[in-house]
C-alpha positions as CSV (number, residue, x, y, z in Angstrom):
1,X,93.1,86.6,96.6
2,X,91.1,89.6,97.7
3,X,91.8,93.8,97.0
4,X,93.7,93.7,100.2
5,X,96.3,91.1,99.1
6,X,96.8,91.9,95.9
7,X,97.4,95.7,97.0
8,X,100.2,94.5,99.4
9,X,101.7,92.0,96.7
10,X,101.9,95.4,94.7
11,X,103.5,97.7,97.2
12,X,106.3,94.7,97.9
13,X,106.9,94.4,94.4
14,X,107.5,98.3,93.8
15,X,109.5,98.2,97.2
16,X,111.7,95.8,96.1
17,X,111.8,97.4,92.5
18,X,112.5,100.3,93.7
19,X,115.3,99.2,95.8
20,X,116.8,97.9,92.9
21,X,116.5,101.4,91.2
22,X,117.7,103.3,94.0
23,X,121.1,100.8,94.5
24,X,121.3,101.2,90.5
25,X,121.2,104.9,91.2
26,X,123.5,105.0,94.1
27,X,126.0,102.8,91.9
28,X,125.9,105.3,89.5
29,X,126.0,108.6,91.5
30,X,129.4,107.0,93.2
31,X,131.0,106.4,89.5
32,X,129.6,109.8,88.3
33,X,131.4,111.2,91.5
34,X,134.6,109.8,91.1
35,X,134.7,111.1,87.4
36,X,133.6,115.0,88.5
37,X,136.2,114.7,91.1
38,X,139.3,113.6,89.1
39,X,138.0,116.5,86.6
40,X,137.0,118.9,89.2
41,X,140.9,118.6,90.3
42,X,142.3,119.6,86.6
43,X,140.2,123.1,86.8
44,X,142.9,124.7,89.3
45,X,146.3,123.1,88.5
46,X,147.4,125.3,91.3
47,X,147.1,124.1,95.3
48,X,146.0,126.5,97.8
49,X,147.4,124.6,100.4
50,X,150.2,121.9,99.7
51,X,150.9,118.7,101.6
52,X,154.1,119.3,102.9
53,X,152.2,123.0,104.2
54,X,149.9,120.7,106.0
55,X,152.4,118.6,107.4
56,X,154.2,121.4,108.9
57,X,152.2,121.7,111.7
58,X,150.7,119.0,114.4
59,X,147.4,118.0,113.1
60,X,146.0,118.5,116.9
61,X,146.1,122.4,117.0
62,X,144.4,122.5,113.2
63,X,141.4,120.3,114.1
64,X,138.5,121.8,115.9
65,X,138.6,119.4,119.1
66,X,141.4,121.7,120.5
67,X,139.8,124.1,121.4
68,X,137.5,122.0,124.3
69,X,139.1,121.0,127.5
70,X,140.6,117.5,127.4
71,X,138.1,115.5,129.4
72,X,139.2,112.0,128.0
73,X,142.6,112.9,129.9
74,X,141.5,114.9,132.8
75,X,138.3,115.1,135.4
76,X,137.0,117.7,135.8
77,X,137.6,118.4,139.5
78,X,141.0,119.1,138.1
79,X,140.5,121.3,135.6
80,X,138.4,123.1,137.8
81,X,142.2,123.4,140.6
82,X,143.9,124.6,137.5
83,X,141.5,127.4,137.1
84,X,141.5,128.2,140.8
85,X,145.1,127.9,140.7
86,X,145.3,130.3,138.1
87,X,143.0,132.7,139.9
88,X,144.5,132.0,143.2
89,X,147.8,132.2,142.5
90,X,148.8,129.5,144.7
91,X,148.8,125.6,144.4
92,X,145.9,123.5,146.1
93,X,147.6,121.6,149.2
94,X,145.4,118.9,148.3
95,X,147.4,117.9,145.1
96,X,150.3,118.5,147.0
97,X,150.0,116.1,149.9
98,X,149.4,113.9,147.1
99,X,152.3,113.5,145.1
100,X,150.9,110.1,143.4
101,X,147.7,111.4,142.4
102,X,149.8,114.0,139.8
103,X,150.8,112.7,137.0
104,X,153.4,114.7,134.7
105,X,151.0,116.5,131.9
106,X,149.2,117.8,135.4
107,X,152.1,118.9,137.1
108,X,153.1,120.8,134.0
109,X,149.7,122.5,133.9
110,X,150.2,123.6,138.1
111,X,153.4,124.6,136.7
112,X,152.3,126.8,134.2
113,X,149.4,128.5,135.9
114,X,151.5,129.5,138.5
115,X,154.2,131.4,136.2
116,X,151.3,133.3,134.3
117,X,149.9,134.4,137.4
118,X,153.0,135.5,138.9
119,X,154.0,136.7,136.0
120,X,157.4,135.1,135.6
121,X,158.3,134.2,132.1
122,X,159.0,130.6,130.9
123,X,162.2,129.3,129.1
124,X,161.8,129.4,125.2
125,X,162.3,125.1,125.7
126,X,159.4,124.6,128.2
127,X,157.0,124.4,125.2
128,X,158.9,122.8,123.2
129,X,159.6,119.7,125.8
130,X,156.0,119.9,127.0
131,X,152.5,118.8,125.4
132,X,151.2,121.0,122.8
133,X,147.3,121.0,124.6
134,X,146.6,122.8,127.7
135,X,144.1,120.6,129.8
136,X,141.3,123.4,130.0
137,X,141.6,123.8,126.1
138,X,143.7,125.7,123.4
139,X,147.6,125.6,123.4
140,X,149.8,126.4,126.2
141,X,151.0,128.7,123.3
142,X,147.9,130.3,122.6
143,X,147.4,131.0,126.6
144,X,151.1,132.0,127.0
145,X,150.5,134.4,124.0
146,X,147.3,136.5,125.4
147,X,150.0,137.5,129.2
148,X,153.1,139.3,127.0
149,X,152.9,142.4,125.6
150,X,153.9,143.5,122.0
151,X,158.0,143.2,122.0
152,X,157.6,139.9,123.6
153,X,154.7,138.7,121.4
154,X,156.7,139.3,118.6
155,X,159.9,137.3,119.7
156,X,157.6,134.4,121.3
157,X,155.5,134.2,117.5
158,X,159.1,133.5,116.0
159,X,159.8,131.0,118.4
160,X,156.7,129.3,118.7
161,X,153.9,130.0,116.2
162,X,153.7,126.4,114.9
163,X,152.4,125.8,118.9
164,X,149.5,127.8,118.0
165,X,146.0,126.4,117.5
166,X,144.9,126.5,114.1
167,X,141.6,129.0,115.6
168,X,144.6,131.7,116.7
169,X,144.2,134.7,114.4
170,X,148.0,134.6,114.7
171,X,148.6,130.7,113.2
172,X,150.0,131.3,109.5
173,X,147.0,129.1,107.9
174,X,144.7,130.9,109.7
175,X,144.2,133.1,107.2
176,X,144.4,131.0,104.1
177,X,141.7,128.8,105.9
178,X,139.1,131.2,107.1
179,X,136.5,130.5,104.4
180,X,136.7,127.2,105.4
181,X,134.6,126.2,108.6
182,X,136.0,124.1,111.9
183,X,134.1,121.2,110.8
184,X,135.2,121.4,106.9
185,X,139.0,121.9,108.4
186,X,138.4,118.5,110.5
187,X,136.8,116.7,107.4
188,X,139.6,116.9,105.2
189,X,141.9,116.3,107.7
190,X,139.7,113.1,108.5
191,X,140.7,112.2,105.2
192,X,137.6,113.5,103.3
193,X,137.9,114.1,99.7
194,X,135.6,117.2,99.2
195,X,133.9,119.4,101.7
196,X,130.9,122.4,100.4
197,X,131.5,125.9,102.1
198,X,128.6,128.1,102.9
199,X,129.8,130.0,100.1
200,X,129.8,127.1,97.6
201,X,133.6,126.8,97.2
202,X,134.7,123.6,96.8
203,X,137.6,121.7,98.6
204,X,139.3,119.0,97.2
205,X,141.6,117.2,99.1
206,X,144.4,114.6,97.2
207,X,147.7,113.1,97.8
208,X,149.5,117.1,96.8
209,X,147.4,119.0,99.5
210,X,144.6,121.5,99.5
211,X,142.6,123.5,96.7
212,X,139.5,125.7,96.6
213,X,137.7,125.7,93.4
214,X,135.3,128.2,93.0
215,X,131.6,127.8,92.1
216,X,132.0,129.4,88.9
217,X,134.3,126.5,87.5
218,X,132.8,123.3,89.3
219,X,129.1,124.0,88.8
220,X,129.4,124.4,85.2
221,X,131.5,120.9,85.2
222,X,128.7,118.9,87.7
223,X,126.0,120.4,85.1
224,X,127.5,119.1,81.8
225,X,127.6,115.5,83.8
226,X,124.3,116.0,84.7
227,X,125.0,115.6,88.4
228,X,123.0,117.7,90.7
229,X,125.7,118.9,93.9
230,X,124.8,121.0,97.2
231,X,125.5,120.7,100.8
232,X,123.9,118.5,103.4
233,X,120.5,121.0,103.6
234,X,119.2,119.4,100.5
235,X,115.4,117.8,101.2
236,X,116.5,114.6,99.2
237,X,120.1,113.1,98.5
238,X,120.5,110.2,96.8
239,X,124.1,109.3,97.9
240,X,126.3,111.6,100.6
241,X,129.8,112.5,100.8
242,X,131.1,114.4,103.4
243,X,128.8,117.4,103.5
244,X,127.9,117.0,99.8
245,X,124.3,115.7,98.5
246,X,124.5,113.9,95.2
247,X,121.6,113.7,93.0
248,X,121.1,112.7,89.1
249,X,119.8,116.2,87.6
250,X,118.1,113.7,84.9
251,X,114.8,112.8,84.6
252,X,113.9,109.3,87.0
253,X,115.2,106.6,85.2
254,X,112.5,104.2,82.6
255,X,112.3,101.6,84.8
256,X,111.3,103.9,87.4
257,X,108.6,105.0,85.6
258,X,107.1,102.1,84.2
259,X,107.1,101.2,87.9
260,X,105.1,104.2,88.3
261,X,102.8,103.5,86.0
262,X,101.9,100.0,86.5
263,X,101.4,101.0,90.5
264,X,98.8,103.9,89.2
265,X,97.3,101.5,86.8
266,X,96.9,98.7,89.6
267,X,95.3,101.6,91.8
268,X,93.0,102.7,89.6
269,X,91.9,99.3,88.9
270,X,90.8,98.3,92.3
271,X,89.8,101.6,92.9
272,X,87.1,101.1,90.3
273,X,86.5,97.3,91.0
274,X,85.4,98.6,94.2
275,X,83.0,101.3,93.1
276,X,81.8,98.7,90.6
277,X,81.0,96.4,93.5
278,X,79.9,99.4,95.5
279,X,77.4,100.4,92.7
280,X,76.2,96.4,92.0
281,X,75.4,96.5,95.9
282,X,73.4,99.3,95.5
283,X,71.3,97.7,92.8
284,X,70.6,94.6,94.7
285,X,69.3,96.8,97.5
286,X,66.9,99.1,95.0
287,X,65.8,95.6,93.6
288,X,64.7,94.1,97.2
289,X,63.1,97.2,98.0
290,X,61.1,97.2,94.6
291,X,60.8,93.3,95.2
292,X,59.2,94.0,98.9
293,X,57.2,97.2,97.2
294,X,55.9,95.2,94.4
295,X,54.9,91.5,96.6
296,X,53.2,94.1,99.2
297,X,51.4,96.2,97.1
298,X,48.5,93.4,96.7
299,X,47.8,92.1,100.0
300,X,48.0,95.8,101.6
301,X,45.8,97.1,99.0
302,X,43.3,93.3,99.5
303,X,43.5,94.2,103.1
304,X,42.6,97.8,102.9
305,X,39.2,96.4,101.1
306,X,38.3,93.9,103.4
307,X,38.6,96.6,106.5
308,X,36.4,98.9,104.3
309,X,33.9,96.1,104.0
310,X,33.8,95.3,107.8
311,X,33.4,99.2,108.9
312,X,30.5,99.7,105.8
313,X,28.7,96.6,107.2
314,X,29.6,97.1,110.8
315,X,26.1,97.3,111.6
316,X,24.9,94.7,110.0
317,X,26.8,91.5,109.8
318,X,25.8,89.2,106.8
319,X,26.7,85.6,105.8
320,X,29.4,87.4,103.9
321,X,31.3,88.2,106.5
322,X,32.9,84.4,107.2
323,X,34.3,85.1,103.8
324,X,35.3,88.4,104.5
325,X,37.6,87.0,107.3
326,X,38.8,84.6,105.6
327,X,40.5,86.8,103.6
328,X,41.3,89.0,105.9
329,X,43.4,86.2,108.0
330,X,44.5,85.0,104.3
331,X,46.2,88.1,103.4
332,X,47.3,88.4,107.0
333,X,48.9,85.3,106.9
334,X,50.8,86.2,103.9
335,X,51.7,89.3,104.6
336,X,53.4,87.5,108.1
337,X,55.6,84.9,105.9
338,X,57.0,87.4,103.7
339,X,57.8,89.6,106.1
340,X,59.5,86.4,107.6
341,X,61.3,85.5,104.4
342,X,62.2,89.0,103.6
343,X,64.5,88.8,106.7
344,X,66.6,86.1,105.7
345,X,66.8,87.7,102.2
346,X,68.3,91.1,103.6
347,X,70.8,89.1,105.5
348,X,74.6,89.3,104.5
349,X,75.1,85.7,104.2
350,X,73.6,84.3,101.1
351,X,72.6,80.4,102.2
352,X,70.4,82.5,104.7
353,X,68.8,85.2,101.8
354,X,66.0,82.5,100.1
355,X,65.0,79.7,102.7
356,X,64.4,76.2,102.1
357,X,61.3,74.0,102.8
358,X,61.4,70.3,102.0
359,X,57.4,69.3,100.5
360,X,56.2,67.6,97.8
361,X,56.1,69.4,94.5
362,X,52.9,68.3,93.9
363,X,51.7,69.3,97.7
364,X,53.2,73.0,96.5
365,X,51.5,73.0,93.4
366,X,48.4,72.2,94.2
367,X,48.4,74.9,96.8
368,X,49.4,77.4,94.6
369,X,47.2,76.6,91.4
370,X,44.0,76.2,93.6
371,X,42.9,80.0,93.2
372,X,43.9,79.8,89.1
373,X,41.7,76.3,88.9
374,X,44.5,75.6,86.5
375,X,45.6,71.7,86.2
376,X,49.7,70.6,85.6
377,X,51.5,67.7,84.4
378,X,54.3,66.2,86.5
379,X,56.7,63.5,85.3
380,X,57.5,62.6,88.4
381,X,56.6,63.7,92.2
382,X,59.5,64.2,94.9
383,X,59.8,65.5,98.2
384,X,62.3,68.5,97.4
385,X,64.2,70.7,99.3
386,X,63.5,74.4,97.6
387,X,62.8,78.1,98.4
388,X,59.4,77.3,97.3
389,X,58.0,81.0,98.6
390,X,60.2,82.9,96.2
391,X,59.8,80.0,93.3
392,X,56.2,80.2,93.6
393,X,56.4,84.1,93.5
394,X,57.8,83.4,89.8
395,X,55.3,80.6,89.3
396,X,52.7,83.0,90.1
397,X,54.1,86.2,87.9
398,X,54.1,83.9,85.1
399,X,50.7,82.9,85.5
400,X,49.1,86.1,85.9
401,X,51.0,87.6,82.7
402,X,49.7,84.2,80.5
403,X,46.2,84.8,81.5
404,X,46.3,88.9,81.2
405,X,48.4,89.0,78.0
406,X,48.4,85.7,76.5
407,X,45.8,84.1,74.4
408,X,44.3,80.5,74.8
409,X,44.7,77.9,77.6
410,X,47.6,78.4,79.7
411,X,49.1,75.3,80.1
412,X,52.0,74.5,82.8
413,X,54.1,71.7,82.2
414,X,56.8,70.2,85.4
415,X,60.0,68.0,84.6
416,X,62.2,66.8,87.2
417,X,65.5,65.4,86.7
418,X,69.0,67.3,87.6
419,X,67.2,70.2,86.9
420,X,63.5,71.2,88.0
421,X,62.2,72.7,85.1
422,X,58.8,74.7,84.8
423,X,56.9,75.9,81.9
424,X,53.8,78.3,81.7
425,X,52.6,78.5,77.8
426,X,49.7,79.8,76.5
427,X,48.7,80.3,72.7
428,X,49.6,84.0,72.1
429,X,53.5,85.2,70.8
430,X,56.4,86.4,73.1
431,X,56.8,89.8,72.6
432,X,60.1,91.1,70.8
433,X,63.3,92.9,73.0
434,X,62.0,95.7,70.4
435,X,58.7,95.9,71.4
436,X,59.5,95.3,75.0
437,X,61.4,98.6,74.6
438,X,59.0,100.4,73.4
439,X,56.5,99.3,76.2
440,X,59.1,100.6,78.3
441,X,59.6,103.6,77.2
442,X,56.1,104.2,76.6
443,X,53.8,102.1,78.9
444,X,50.6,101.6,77.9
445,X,47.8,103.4,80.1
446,X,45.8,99.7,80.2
447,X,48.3,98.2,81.4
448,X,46.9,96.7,85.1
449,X,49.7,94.6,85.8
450,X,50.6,93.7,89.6
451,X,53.2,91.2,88.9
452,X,56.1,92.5,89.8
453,X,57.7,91.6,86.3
454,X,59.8,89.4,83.8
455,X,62.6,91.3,84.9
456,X,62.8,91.1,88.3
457,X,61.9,87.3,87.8
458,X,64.9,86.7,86.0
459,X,66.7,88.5,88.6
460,X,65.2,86.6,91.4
461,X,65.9,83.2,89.3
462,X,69.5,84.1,88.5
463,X,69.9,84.4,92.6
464,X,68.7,81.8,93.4
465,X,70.9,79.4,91.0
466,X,68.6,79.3,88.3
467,X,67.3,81.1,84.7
468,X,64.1,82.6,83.2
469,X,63.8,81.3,79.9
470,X,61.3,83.0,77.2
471,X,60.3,81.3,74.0
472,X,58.5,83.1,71.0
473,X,55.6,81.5,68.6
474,X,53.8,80.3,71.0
475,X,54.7,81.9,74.7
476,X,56.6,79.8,76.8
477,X,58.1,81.3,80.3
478,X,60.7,78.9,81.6
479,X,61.7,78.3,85.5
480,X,65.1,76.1,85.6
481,X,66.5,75.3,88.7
482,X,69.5,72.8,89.4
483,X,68.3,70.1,92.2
């Protein structure tokens, strides 16, 4: 399971956990609710506005919809003729030549256009036999209302100011229910418990009526339950009633923040895993360059000499100079296969980073042991299949530090069995990690080394599947490789 995975198993499991927190919450916020509105109804044993108040009056002039023409009962070609009737003062012919395309509630509306126009006055039981909604919006009694003048405004309000919409100044709850906006008016009536006023009054609605509650007494209630109320412009609600947001004013819940935690934790840990990996990456590329800087170093510097040679004797060409090109196509030839091999090193897959030859150990020994005139013992000779280029870099490394630093014969020892197993020994003693610090830390200026190290050996050996291993008293340098 890779970074990717295990970050999306993570952000499921918090999802899902957090789901589970967020229902716990909302089951909560709905029980704290309840509780802050059966208390929230004891602060004002008084109602502002009683049932039977409410009842008085038809519950289609005190909602807001009255006020809009009545589209789902009329087109509105024909709210359009009642206007022009009403400005006209005379009924379109076209409704008249067709008697079945009026229906009553029309007629009625022809009917009263006409007399407001003409001025003629109504009978006090027209309204009362007719519907309360005039097709273009309002009352008939609100329209009816705006053509008398003040005795007969008076005398019609004590007839008919029930008929009035709830939005006429002259409606007996207008006043009473001014604070309280169109849309809060239509909630309750809706059958909403609660509606918020700009003003942060409270309604409460129950089965006796109406009551405002002022902010003063319900805030101080809502704190004390730790239950964070305002209206819908809050950012971030939790649960929503009516126009009221409902949050916890407590601090997120445990769970929630163990959840938290863990998510951070898990970040944090694959954030570093993959600068770790980042870094490790990095170091493998400063080792190949040191690797290539190191393997280079001695057949640039051999070929530098040999084109000194030919352009000091350019002149005259001795029996030397066979030699001298021999070397030079040497070193060339050298320079061409590791430059080859390097290739498949650098690439990103790692069966293609050390390449495999099949030969004879004892072919690839005695090719690399010619120029040391060194003999080895072999247990047994097979035709392998090995990055011989790199394991003879080792082989090599570890030949040149017996000879430079050891003492004695250097002797070099082959096993084959499961494991390929080389040894270099000589007659001199290991160095300590303790003085293999200090040699770091402070080289010594005799040191003539080319190899490019015991270090970068191991590192090389660990690549390719095997292990450097070092024995003290007397030196023995180690090549393992599984088969």
């Amino acid at each position: 399971m890779n970074r990717f995975q295990l970050m999306g198993l993570l952000v499921v499991f918090c999802i899902n956990a957090s789901s589970a927190v967020a229902q716990d919450n909302t089951t909560n916020l709905q029980t704290l609710w309840q509780q802050f509105y059966q208390q929230a109804g004891l602060l004002s044993p008084k109602q502002d506005l009683s049932q039977a108040d409410i009842n008085r009056y038809p519950k289609s002039l005190l909602l807001s919809s009255s006020q809009y023409p009545l589209f789902s009962q009329f087109h509105w070609h024909e709210i359009q003729q009642l206007w022009q009737i009403g400005d006209q003062c005379q009924q379109d012919r076209s409704l008249a030549t067709k008697p079945d395309r009026k229906e009553i509630r029309l007629q009625n509306a022809i009917e009263f256009e006409l007399a407001r126009c003409q001025k003629k006055s109504l009978a006090n039981n027209w309204f009362d036999n007719k519907a309360l909604l005039h097709p273009a919006g309002g009352s008939y009694a609100d329209r009816y209302l705006t053509s008398l003048d003040k005795p007969h405004r008076e005398l019609f309000l004590t007839q008919h100011r029930k008929q009035l919409t709830l939005a006429n100044q002259e409606h007996p709850l207008h006043a009473l229910l001014s604070e309280l906006s169109p849309q809060g008016v239509d909630a309750l009536l809706s059958g909403y418990r609660a509606y918020i006023t700009e003003q942060s009054t409270l309604w409460l609605n129950n089965d006796s009526g109406w009551k405002a509650i002022g902010a003063n007494q319900w805030q101080p209630l809502a704190h004390s339950m730790k239950l964070a109320i305002a209206n819908n412009t809050a950012a971030i609600c939790s649960f929503r009633y009516s126009n009221i947001c409902l949050n916890v004013a407590t601090p997120a819940p445990q769970l929630t923040r163990w959840i938290l935690a863990f998510l951070a934790l898990a970040i944090a840990f694959l954030i570093t895993r993959n600068l770790y990996q980042r870094r490790q990456n990095a170091k493998e590329r400063q080792f190949i360059l040191q690797l290539l800087t190191h393997e280079l170093r001695t057949p640039i510097t051999s070929l530098g000499f040999t084109v000194e040679m030919f352009r000091d004797q350019f002149d005259e060409l001795s029996d030397n100079t066979q030699q001298t090109v021999w070397r030079l196509m040497a070193d060339h030839q050298r320079l061409a296969q590791l430059a080859e091999t390097s290739k498949g090193y650098l690439s990103s897959q790692p069966e293609d980073q050390f390449q495999h030859q099949s030969a004879y150990l004892s072919d690839w020994l005695d090719h690399y042991l010619e120029k040391y005139s060194l003999d080895y013992t072999l247990n047994e000779d097979r035709e392998l299949n090995l990055p011989y280029y790199w394991l003879g870099i080792c082989l090599e490394n570890l030949i040149k530090n017996a000879q430079q630093h050891g003492k004695g014969n250097v002797a070099i020892d082959i096993h084959v069995d499961q494991v390929l197993r080389i040894q270099v020994s000589d007659q001199g003693e290991f160095p300590s990690i303790a003085q293999r610090w200090l040699t770091l830390v402070s080289p010594s200026k005799s040191q003539t080394n080319m190899g490019i190290g015991l270090v970068i050996v191991s590192r090389l050996m660990k690549q390719m599947g095997g292990k450097l291993i070092c024995q003290r008293k007397p030196t023995r340098c180690i090549l393992e490789l599984p088969l």
